[in-house]
MIDOSE-1310 file (N, C-alpha, C; in nm, 2 decimals, decimal comma, always signed):
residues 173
xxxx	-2,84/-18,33/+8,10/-2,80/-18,29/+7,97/-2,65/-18,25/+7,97; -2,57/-18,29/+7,84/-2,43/-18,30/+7,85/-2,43/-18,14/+7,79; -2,28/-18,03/+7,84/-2,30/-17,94/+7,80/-2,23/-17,93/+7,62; -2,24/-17,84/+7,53/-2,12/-17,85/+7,46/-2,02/-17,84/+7,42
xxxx	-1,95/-17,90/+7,40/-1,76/-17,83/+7,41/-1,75/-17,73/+7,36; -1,64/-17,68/+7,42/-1,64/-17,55/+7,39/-1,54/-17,50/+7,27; -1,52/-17,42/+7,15/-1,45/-17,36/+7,06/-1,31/-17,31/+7,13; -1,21/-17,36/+7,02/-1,07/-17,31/+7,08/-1,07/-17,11/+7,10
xxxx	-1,16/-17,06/+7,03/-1,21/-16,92/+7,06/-1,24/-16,92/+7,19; -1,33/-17,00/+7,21/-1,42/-16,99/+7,36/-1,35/-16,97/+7,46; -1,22/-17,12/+7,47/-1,15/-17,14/+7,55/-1,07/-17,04/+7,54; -1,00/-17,01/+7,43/-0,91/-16,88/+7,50/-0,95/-16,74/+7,53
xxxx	-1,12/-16,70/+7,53/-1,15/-16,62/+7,59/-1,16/-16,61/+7,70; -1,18/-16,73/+7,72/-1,20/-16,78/+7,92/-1,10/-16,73/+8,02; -0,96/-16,80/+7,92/-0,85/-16,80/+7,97/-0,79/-16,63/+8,00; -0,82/-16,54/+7,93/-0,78/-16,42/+7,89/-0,89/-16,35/+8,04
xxxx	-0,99/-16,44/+7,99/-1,07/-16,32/+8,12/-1,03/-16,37/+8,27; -0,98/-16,49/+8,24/-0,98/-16,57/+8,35/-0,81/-16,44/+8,41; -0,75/-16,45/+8,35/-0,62/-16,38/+8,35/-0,63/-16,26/+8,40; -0,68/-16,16/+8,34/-0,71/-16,02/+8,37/-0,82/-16,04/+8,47
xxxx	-0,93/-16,15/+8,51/-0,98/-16,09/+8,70/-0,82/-16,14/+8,77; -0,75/-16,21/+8,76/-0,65/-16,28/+8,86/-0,58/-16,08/+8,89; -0,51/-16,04/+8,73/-0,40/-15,94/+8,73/-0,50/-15,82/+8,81; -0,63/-15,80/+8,80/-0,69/-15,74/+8,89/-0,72/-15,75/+9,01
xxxx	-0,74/-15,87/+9,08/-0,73/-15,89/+9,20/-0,61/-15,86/+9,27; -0,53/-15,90/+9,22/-0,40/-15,90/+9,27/-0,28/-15,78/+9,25; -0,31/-15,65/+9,22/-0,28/-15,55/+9,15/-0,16/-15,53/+9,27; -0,22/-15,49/+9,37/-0,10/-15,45/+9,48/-0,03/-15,54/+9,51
xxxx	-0,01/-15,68/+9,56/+0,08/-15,76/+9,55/+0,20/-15,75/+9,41; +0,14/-15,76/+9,31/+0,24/-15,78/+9,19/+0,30/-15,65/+9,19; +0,24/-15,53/+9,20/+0,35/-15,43/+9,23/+0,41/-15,43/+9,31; +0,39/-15,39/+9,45/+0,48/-15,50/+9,56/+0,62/-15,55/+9,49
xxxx	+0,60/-15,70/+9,50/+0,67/-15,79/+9,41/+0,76/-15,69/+9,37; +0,73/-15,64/+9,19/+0,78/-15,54/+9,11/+0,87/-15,49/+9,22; +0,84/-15,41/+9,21/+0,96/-15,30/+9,28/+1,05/-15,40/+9,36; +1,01/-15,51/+9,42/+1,11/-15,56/+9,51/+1,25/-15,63/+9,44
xxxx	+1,17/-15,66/+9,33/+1,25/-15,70/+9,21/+1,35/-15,62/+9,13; +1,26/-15,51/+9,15/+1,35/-15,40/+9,06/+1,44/-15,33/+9,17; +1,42/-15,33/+9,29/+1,56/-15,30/+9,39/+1,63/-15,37/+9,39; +1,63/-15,50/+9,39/+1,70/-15,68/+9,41/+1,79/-15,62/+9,28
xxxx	+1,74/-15,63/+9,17/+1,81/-15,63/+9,02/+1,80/-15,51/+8,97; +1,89/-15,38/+8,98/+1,94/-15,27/+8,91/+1,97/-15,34/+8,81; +2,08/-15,37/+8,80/+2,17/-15,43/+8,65/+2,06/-15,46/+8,57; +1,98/-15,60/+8,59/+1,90/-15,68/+8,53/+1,79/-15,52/+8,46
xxxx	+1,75/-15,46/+8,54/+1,64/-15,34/+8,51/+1,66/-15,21/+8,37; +1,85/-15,18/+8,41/+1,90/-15,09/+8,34/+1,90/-15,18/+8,17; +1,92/-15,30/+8,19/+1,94/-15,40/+8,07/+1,84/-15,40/+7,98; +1,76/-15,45/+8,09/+1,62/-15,43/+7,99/+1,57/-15,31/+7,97
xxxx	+1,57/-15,21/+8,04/+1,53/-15,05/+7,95/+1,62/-15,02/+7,86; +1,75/-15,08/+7,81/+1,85/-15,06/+7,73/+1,78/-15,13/+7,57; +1,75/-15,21/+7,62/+1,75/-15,33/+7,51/+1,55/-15,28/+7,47; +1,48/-15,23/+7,55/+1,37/-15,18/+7,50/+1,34/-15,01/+7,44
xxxx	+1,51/-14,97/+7,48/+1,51/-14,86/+7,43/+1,58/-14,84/+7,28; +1,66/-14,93/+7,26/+1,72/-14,99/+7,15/+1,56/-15,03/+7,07; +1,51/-15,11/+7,11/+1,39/-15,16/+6,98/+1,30/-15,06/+6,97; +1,28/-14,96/+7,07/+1,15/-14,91/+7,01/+1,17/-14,73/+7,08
xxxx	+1,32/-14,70/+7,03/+1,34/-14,54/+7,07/+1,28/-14,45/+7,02; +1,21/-14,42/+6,91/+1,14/-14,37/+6,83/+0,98/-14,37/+6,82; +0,96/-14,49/+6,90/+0,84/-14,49/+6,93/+0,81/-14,40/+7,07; +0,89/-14,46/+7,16/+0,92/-14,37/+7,27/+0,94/-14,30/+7,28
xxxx	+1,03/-14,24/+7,22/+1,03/-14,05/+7,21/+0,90/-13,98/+7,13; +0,84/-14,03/+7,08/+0,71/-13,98/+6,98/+0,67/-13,99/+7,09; +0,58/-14,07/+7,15/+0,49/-14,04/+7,31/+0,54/-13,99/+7,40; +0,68/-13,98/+7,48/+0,73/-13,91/+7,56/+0,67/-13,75/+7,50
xxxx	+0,68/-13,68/+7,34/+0,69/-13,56/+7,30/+0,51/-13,54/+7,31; +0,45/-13,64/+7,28/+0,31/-13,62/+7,31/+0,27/-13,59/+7,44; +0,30/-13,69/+7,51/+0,25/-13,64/+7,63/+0,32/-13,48/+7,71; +0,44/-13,46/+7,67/+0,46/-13,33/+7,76/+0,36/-13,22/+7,66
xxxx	+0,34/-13,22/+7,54/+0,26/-13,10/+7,46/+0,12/-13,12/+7,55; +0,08/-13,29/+7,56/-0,08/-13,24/+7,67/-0,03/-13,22/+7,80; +0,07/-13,21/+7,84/+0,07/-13,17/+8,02/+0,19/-13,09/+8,05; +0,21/-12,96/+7,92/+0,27/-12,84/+7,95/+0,29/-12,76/+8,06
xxxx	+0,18/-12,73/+8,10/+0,18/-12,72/+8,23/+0,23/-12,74/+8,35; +0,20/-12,89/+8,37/+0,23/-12,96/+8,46/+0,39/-12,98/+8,48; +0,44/-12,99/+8,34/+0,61/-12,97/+8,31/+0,67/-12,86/+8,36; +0,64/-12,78/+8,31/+0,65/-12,65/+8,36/+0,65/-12,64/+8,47
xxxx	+0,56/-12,68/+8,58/+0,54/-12,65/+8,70/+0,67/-12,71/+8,78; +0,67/-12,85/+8,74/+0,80/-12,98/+8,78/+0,95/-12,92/+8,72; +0,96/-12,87/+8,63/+1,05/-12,77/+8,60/+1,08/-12,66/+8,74; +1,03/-12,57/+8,78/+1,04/-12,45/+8,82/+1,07/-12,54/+8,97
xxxx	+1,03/-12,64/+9,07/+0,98/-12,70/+9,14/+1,14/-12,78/+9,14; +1,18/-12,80/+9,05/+1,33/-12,91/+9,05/+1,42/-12,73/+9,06; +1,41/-12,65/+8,99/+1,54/-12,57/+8,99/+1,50/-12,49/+9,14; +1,38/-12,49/+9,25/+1,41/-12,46/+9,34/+1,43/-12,55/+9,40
xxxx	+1,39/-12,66/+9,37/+1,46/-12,74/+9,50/+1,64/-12,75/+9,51; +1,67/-12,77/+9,36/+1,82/-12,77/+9,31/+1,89/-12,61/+9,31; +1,85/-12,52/+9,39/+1,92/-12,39/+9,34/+2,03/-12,39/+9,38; +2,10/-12,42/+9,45/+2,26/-12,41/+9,49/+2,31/-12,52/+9,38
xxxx	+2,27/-12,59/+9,36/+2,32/-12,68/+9,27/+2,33/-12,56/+9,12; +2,25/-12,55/+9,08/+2,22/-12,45/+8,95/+2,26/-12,30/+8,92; +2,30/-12,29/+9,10/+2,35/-12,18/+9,07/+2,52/-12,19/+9,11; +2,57/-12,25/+9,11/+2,76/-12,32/+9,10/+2,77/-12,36/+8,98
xxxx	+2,66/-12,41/+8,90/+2,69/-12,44/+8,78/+2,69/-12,32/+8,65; +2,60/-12,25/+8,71/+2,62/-12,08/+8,62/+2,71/-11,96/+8,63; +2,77/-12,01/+8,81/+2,88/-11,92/+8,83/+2,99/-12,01/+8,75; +3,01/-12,12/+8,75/+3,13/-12,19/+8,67/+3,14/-12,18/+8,55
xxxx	+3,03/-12,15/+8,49/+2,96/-12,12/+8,31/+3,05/-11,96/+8,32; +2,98/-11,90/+8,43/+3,07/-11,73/+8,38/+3,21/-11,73/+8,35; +3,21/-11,79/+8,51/+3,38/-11,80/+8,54/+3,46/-11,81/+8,44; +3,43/-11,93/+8,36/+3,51/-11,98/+8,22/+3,49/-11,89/+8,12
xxxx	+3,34/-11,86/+8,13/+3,39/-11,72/+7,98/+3,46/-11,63/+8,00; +3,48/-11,55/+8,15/+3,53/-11,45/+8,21/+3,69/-11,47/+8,16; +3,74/-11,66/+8,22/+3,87/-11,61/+8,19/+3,90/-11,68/+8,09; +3,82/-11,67/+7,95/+3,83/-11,70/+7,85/+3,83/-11,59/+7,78
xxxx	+3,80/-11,48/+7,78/+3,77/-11,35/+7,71/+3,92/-11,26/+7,71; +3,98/-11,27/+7,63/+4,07/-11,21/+7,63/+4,09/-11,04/+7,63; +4,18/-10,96/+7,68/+4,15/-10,84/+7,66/+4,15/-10,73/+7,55; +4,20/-10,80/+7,43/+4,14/-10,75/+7,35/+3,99/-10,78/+7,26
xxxx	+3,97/-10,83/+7,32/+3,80/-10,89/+7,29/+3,70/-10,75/+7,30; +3,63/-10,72/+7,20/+3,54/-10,61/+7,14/+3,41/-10,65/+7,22; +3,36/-10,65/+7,37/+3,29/-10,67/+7,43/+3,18/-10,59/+7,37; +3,16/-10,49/+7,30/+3,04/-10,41/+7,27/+2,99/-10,49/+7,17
xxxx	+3,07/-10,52/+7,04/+3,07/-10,64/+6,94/+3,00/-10,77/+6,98; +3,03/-10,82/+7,06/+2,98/-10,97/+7,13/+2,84/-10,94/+7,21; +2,87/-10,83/+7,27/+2,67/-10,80/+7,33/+2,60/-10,74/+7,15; +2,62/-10,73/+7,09/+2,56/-10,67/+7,01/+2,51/-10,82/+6,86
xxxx	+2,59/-10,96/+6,92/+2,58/-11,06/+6,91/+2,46/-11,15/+6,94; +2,50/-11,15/+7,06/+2,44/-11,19/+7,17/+2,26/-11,11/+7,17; +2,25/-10,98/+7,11/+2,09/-10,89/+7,14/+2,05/-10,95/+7,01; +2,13/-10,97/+6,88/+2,06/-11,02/+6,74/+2,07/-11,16/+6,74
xxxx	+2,09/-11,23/+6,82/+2,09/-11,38/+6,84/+1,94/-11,40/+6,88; +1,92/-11,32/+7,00/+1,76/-11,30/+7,06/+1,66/-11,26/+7,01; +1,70/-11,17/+6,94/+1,63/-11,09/+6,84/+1,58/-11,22/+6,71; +1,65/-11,27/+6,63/+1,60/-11,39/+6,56/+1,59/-11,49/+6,66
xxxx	+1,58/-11,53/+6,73/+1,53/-11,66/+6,85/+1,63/-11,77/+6,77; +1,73/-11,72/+6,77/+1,89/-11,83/+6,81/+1,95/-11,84/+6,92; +2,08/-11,90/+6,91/+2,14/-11,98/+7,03/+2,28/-11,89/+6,96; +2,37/-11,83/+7,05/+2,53/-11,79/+7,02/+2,61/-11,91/+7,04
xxxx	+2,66/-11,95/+6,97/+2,73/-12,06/+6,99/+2,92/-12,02/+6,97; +3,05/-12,12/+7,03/+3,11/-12,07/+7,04/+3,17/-12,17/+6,95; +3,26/-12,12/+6,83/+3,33/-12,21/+6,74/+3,37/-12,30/+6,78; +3,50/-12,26/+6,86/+3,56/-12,36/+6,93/+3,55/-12,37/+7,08
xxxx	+3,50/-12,47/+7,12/+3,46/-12,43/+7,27/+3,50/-12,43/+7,38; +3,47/-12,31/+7,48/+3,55/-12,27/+7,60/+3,59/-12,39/+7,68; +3,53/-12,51/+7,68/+3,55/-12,62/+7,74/+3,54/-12,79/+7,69; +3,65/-12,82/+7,65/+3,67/-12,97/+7,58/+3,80/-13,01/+7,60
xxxx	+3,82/-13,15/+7,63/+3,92/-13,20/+7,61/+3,99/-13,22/+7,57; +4,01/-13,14/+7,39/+4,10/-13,15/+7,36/+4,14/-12,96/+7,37; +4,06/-12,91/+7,34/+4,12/-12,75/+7,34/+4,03/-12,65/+7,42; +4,08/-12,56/+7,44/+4,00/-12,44/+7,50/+3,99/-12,33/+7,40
xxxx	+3,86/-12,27/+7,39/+3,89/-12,17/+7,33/+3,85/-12,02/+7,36; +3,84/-11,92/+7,31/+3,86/-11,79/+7,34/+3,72/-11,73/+7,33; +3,67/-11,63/+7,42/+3,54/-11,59/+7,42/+3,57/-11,47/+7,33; +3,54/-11,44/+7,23/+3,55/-11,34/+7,17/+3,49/-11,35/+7,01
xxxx	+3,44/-11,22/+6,98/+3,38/-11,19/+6,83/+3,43/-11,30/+6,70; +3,52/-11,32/+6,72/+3,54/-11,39/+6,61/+3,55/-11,54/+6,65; +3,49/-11,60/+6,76/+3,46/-11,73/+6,80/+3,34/-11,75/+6,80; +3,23/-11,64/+6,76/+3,09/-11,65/+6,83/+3,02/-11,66/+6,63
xxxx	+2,92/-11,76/+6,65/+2,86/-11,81/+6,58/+2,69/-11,80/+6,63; +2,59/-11,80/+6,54/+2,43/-11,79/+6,55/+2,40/-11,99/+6,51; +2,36/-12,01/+6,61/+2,29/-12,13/+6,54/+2,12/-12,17/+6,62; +2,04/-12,24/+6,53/+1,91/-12,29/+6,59/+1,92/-12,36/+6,72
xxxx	+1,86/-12,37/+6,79/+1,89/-12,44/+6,97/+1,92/-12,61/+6,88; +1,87/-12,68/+6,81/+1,86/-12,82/+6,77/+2,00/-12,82/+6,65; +2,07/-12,72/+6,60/+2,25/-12,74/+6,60/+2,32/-12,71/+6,67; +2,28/-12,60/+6,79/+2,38/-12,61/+6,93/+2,40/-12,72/+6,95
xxxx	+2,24/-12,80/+7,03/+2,24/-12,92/+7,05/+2,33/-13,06/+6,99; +2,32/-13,05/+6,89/+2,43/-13,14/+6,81/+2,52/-13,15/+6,78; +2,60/-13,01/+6,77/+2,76/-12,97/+6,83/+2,82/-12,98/+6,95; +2,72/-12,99/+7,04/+2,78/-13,01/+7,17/+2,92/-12,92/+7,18
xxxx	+2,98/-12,98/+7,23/+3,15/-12,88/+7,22/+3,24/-13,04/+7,18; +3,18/-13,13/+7,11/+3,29/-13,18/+7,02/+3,33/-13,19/+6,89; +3,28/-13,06/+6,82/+3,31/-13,08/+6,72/+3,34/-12,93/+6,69; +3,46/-12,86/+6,59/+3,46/-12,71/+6,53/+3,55/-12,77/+6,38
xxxx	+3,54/-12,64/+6,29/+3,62/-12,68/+6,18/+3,81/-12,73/+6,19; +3,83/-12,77/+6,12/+3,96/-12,77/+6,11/+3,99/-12,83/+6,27; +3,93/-12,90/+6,32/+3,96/-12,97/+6,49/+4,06/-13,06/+6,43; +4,17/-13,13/+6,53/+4,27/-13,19/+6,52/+4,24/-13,35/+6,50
xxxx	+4,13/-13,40/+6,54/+4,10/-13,53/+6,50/+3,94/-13,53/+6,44; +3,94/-13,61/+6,37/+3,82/-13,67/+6,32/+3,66/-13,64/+6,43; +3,60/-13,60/+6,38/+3,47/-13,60/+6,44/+3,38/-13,71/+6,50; +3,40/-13,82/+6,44/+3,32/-13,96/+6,41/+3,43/-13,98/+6,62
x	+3,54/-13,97/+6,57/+3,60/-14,05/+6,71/+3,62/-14,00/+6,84
């Protein structure tokens, strides 16, 4: 008895299953592979996370944000776990953070004024931010009360140190 042909449905379920036993058999080889590829071709690897971070950044930051709220924790842990592995690193980078405000504070700078900044900054759960900032390429500026500004951590963030009022060039450039 002849069997009956099969539906273009049929056939491409075949094909699909037929596909996923192979990608399962073969799981450690193709990783393998993978990575050998991806050491062989940096360039080629950065390109294409460029170009898939370009099409779908937004999607990807939405699940990057998801997943650290379910594995708080675990972040946290990797957090504490990187700054002890990195503490000489982190801590040259906080003495250089002082250093610059230190010889940025001029002496007539109202130090009681600026801690008393700095306690109501904490106090509303803001960020002190510094008008013009102690460190940029185009200016330096002065640690002191009338430099110091309150803003939310997500406008520090955005100001970075290139941008203050009345700056000498354009913002955009």
């Amino acid at each position: 008895m002849r069997a009956q042909p099969m539906s273009a449905d049929e056939r491409a379920a075949r094909r699909r299953a037929s596909i996923v036993g192979y990608l399962q058999r073969h799981k450690e080889t193709r990783r393998e592979k993978l990575c050998l590829w991806r050491a062989k071709n940096p360039d080629k690897v950065r390109a294409q996370r460029r170009r898939c971070r370009q099409a779908h950044g937004d999607k990807l930051n939405q699940r990057w944000r998801e997943w650290r709220l379910r594995n708080l924790d675990r972040e946290r842990s990797r957090s504490r776990e990187a700054k002890v592995r990195k503490r000489a690193h982190y801590t040259a980078l906080e003495r250089a953070r002082r250093e610059q405000q230190r010889l940025a504070t001029p002496r007539w700078a109202k130090k009681e004024t600026i801690l008393q900044i700095y306690e109501e900054a904490v106090r509303r759960g803001l960020q002190v931010d510094h008008i013009v900032p102690l460190r940029s390429p185009i200016v330096c500026g002065l640690h002191w009360e009338g430099n110091l500004q309150m803003l939310t951590a997500a406008e520090n963030a955005s100001k970075k140190n290139s941008w203050w009022p009345n700056m000498p060039i354009s913002r955009s450039a």
